[in-house]
Backbone as CSV, one residue per row, in Angstrom:
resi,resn,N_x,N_y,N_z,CA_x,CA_y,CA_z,C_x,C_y,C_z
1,UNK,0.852,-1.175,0.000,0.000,0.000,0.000,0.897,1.237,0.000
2,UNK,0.762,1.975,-1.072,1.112,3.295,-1.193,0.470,4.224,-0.421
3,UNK,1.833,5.864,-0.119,1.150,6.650,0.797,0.764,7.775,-0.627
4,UNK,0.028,8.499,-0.754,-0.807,9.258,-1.387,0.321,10.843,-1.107
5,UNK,0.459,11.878,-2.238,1.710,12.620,-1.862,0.708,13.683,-1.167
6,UNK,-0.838,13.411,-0.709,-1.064,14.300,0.289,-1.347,14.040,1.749
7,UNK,-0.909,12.650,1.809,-0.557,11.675,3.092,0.622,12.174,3.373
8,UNK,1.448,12.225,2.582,3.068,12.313,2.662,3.532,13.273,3.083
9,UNK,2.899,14.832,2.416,2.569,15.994,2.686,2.155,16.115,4.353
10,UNK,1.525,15.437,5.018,0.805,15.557,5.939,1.589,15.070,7.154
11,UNK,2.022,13.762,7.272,3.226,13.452,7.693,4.432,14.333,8.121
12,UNK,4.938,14.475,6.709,6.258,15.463,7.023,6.091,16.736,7.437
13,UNK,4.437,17.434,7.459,4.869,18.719,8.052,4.244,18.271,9.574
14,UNK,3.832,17.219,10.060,3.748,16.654,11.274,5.160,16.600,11.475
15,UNK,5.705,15.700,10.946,7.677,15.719,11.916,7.883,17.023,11.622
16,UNK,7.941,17.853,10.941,8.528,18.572,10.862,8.805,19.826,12.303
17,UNK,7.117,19.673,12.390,6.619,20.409,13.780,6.782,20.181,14.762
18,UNK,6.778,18.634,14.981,7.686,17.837,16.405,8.954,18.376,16.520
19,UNK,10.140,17.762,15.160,11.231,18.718,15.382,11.584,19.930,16.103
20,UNK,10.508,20.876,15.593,10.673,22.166,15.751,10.128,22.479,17.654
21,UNK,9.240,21.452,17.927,8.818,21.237,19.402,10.092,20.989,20.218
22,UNK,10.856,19.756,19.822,11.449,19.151,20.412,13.000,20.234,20.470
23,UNK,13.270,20.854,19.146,14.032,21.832,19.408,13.557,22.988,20.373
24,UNK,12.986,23.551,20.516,12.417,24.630,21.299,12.223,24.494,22.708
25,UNK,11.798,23.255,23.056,11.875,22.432,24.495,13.252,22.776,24.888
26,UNK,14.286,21.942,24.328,15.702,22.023,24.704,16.181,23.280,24.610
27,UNK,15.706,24.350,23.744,16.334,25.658,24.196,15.940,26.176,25.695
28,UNK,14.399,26.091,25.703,14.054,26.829,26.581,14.597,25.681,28.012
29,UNK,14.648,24.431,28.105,15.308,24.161,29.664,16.480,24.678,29.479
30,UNK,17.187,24.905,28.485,18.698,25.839,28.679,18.717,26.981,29.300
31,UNK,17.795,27.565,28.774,17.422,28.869,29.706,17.139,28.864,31.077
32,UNK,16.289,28.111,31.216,15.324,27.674,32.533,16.745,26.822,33.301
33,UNK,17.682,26.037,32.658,18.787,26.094,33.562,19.892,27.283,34.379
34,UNK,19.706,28.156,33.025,20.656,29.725,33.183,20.073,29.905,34.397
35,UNK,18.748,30.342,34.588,17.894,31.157,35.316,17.661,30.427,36.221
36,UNK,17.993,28.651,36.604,18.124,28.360,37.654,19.336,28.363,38.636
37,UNK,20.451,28.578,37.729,21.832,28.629,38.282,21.796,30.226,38.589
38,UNK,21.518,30.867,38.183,21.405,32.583,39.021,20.662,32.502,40.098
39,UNK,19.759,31.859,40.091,19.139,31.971,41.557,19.823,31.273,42.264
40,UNK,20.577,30.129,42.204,21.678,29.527,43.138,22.543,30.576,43.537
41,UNK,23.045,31.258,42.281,24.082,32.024,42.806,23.742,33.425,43.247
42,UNK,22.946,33.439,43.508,22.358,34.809,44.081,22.751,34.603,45.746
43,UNK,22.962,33.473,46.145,23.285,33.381,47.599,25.317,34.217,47.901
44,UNK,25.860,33.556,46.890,27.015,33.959,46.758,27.446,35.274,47.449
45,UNK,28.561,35.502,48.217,28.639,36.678,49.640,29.423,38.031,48.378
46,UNK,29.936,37.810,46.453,30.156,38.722,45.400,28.802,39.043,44.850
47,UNK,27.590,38.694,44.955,26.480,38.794,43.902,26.120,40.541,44.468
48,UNK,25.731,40.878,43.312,24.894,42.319,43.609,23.246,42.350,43.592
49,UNK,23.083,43.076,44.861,21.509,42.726,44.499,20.654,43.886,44.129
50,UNK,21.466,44.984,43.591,21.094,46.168,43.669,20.581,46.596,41.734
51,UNK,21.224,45.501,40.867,20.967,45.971,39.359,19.681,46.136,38.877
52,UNK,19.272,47.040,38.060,17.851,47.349,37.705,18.107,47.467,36.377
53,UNK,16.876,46.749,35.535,16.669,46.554,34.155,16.689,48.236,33.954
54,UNK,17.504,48.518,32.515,17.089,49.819,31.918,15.575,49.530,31.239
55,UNK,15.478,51.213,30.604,13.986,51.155,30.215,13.867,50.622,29.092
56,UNK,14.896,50.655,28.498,14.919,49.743,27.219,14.660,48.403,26.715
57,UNK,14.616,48.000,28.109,14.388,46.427,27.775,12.717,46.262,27.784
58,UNK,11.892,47.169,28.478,10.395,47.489,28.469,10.207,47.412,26.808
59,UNK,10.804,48.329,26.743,10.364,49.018,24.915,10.406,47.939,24.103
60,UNK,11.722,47.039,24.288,11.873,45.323,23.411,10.939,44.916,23.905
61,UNK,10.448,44.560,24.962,9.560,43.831,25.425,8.063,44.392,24.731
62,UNK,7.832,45.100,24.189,6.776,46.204,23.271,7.072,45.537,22.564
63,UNK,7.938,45.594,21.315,8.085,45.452,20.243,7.778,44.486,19.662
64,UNK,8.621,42.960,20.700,8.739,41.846,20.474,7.084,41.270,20.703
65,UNK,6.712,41.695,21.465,5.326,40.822,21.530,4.024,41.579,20.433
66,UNK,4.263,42.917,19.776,3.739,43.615,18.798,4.071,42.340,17.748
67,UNK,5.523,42.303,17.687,5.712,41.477,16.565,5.537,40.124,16.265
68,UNK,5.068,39.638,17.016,4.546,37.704,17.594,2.987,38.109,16.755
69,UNK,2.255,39.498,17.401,1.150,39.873,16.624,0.520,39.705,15.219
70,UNK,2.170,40.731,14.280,2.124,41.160,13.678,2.137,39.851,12.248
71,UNK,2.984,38.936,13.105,3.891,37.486,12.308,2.420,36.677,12.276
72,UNK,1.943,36.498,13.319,0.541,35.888,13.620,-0.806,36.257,12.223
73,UNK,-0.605,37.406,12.064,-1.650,38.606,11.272,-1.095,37.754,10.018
74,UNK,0.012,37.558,9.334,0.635,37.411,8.185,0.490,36.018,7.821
75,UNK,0.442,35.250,8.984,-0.186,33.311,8.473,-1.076,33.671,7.850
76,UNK,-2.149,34.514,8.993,-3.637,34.307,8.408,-3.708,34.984,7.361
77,UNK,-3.157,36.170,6.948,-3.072,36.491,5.563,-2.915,35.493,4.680
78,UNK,-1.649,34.696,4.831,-1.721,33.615,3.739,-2.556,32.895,3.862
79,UNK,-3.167,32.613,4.746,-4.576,31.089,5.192,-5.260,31.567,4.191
80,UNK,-5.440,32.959,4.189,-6.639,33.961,3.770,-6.672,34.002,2.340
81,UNK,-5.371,33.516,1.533,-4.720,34.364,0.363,-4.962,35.828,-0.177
82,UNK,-4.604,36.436,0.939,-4.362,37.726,0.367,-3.025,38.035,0.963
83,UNK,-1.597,38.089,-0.522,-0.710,38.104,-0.048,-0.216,39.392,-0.083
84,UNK,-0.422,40.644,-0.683,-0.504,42.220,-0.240,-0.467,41.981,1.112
85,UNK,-1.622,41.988,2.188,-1.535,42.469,3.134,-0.897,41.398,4.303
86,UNK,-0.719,39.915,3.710,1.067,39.398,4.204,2.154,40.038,4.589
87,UNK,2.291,40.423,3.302,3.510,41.021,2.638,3.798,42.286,3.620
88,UNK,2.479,42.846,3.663,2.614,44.339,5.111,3.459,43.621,6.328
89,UNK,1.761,42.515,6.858,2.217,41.852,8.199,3.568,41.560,7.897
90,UNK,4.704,41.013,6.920,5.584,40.585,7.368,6.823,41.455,7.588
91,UNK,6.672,42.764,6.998,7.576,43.455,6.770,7.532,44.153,7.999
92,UNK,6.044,44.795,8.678,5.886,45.320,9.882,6.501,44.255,10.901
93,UNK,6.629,42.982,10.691,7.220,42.377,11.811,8.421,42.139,11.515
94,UNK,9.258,42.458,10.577,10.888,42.520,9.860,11.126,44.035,10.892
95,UNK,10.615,45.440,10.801,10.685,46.342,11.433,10.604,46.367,12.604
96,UNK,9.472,45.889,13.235,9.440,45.283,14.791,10.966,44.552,15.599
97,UNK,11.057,43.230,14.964,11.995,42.647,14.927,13.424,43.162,15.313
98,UNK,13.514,44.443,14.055,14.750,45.021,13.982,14.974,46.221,15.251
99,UNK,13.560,46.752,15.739,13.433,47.211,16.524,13.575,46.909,17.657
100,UNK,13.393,45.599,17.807,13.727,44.654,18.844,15.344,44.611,19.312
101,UNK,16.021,44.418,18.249,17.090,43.900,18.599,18.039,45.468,18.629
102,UNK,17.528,46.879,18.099,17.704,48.130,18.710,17.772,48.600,20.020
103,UNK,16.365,48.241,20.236,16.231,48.413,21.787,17.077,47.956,22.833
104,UNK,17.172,46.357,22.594,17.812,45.192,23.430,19.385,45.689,23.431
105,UNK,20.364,46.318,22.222,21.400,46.713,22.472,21.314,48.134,22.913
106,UNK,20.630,49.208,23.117,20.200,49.948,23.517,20.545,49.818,25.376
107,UNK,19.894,49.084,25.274,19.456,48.349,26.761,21.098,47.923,27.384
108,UNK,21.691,47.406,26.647,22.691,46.610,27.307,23.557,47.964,27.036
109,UNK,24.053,48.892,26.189,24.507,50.025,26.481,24.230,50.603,27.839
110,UNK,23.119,50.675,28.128,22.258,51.497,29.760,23.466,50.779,30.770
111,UNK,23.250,49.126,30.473,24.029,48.714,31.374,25.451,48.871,31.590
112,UNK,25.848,49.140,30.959,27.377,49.403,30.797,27.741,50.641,31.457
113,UNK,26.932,51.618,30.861,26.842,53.062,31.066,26.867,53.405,32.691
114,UNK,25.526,52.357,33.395,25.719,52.372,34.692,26.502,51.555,35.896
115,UNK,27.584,51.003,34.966,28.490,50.625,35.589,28.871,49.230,35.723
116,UNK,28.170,48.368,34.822,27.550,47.099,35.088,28.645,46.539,33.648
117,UNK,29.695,46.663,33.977,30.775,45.736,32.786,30.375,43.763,32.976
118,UNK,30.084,43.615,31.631,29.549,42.252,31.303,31.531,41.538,31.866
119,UNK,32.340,42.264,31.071,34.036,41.381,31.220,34.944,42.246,31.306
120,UNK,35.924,41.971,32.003,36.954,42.481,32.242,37.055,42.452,34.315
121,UNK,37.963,43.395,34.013,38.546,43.262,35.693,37.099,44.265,36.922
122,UNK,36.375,45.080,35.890,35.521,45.855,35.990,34.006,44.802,36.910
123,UNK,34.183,43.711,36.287,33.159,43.011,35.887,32.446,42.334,37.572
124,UNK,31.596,41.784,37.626,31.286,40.734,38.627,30.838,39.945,38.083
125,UNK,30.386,38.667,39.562,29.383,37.369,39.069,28.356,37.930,38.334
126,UNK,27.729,38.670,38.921,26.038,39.038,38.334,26.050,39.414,36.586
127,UNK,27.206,40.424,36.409,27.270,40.715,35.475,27.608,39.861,34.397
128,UNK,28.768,39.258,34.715,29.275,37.974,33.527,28.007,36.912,33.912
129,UNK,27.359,36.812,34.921,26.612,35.801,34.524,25.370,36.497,33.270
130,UNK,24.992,37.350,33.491,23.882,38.152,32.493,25.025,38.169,31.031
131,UNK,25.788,38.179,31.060,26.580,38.023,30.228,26.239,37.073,29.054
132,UNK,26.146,35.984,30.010,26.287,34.354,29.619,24.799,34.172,28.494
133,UNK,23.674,34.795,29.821,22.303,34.460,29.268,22.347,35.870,27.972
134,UNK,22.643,36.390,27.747,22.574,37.830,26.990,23.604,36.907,26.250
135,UNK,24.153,36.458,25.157,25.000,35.909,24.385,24.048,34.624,24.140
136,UNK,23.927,33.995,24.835,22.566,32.829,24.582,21.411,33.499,24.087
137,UNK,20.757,34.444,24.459,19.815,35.228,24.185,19.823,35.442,22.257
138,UNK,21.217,36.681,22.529,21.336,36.807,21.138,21.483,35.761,19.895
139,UNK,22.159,34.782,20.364,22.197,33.723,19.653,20.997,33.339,18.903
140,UNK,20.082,33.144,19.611,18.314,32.653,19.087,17.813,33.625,18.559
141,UNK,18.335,35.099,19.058,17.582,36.637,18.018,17.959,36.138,16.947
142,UNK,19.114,35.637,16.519,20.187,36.091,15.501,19.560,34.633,14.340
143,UNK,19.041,33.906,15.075,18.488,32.877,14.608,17.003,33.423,14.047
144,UNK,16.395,33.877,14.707,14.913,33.950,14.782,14.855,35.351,13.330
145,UNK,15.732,36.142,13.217,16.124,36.957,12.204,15.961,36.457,10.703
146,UNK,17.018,35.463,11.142,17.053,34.488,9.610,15.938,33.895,9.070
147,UNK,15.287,33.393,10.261,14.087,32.500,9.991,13.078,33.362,9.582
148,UNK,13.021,34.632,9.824,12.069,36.200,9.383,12.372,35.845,8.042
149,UNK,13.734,36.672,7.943,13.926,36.955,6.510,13.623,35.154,5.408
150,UNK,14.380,34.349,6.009,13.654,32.962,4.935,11.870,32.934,4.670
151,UNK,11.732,33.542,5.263,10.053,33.390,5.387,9.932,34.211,4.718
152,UNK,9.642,35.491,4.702,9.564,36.790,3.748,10.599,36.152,2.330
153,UNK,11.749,35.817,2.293,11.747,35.560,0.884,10.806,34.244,0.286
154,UNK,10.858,33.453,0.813,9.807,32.850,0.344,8.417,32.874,0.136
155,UNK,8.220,33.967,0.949,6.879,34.739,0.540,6.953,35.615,-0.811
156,UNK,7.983,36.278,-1.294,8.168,37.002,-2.266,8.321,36.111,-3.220
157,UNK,8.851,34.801,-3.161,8.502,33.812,-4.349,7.540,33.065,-4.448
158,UNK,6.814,33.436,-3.613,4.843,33.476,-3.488,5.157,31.519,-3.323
159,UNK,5.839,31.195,-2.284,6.158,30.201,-2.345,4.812,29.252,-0.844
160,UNK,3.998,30.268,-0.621,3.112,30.225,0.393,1.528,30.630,-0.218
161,UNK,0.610,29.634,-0.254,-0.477,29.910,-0.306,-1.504,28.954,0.280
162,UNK,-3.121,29.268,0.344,-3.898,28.323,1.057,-3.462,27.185,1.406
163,UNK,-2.986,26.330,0.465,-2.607,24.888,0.692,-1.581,25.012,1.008
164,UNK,-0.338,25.413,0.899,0.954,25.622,1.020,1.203,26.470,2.215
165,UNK,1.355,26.103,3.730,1.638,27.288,4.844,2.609,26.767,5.787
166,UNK,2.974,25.387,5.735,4.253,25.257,6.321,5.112,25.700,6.546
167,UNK,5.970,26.929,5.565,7.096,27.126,6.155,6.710,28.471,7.243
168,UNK,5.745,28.849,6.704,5.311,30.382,7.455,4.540,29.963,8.547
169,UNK,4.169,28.799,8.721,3.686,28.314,10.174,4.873,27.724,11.028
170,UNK,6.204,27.498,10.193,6.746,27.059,11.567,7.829,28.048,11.566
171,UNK,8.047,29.055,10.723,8.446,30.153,11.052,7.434,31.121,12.255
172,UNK,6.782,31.285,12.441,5.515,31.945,13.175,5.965,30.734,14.214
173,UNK,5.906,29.776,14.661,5.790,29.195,15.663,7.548,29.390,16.548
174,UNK,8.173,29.163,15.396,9.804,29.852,16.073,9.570,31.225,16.551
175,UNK,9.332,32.115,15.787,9.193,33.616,16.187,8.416,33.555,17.665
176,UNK,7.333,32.637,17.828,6.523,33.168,18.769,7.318,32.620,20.312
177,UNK,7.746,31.839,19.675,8.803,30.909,21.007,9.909,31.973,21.338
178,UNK,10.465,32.436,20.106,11.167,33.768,20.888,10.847,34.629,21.481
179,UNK,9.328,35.519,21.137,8.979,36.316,21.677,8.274,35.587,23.326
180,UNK,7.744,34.628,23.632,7.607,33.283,24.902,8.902,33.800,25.914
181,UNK,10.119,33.126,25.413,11.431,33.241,25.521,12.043,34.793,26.532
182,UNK,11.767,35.864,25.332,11.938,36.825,26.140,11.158,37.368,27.071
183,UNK,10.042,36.971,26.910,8.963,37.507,27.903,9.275,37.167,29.290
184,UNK,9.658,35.592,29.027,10.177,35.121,30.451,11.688,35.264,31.131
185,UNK,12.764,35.473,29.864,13.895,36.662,30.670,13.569,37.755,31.285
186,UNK,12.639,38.589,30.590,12.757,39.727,30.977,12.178,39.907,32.347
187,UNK,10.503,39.335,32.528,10.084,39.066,33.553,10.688,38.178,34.982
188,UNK,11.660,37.627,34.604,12.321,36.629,35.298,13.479,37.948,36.319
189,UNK,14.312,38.577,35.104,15.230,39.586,35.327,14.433,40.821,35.997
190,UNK,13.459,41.276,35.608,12.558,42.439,36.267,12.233,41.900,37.970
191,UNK,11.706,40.854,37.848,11.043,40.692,39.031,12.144,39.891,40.087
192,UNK,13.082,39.299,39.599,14.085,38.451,40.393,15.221,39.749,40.688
């Protein structure tokens, strides 16, 4: 018995989505390890307990969840086939995005500025440890970027329509795990 190529179809964007589960799981206990080893070391008699998020990281925190919105708006555009106003949603969340990752160095400037050296002799635990998660952090922006722009070009080769939404659904499902992701640094870092 043969599988039918819209069995097959059906299948592979099932693994495909597990994959993308099973990757995203393992990022986020990485994190959820970071953020459990800071609270260990928050006992430490070097930790500072005095650092306060700049305002900048609020404003990413705007942006990024505007843009989970905006990425969201742009499936259903394609569900919808109307790829004009895709094409908006995706670019408004390419801008968002970029805004995002403005802010966020923005932000880590503040920190510097107020005294808070990530390395060097300047430096502490607290700081090189934010260090650690802020380099992990960027890592997945820097990821989640690419996966924007692959999506938008493949939208421009109209490579997405009614039947066709896989790649822009598991692009949208990465994006939204980032914007997940930071919600819970930031909140983690604000309130801890």
């Amino acid at each position: 018995m043969t599988m039918s190529e819209a069995e097959y179809k059906e299948r592979s964007a099932k693994s495909k989505k597990m994959l993308l589960w099973f990757a995203m799981a393992s990022m986020f206990m990485m994190f959820a390890g970071l953020t459990s080893a800071y609270v260990v070391s928050t006992s430490r008699p070097d930790w500072i307990n005095d650092f306060v998020l700049p305002q900048a990281f609020i404003i990413s925190t705007v942006l990024i969840v505007a843009s989970s919105v905006t990425f969201h708006l742009a499936k259903k555009a394609v569900q919808d086939n109307n790829n004009q106003l895709a094409t908006t949603w995706l670019l408004v969340t390419l801008a968002l995005g970029l805004g995002f990752v403005g802010a966020q160095f923005n932000g880590f400037s503040k920190v510097i500025e107020t005294g808070y050296f990530f390395t060097g002799p300047e430096s502490t635990i607290t700081t090189s440890f934010l260090y650690i998660v802020t380099l992990a952090h960027l890592a997945h922006l820097f990821a989640g970027l690419i996966v924007l722009f692959v999506v938008i070009y493949n939208h421009f080769k109209q490579k997405y329509n009614p039947s066709q939404t896989l790649g822009i659904e598991l692009g949208a499902m990465f994006w939204h795990f980032l914007d997940l992701l930071w919600v819970y640094l930031f909140l983690f870092f604000y309130f801890y």
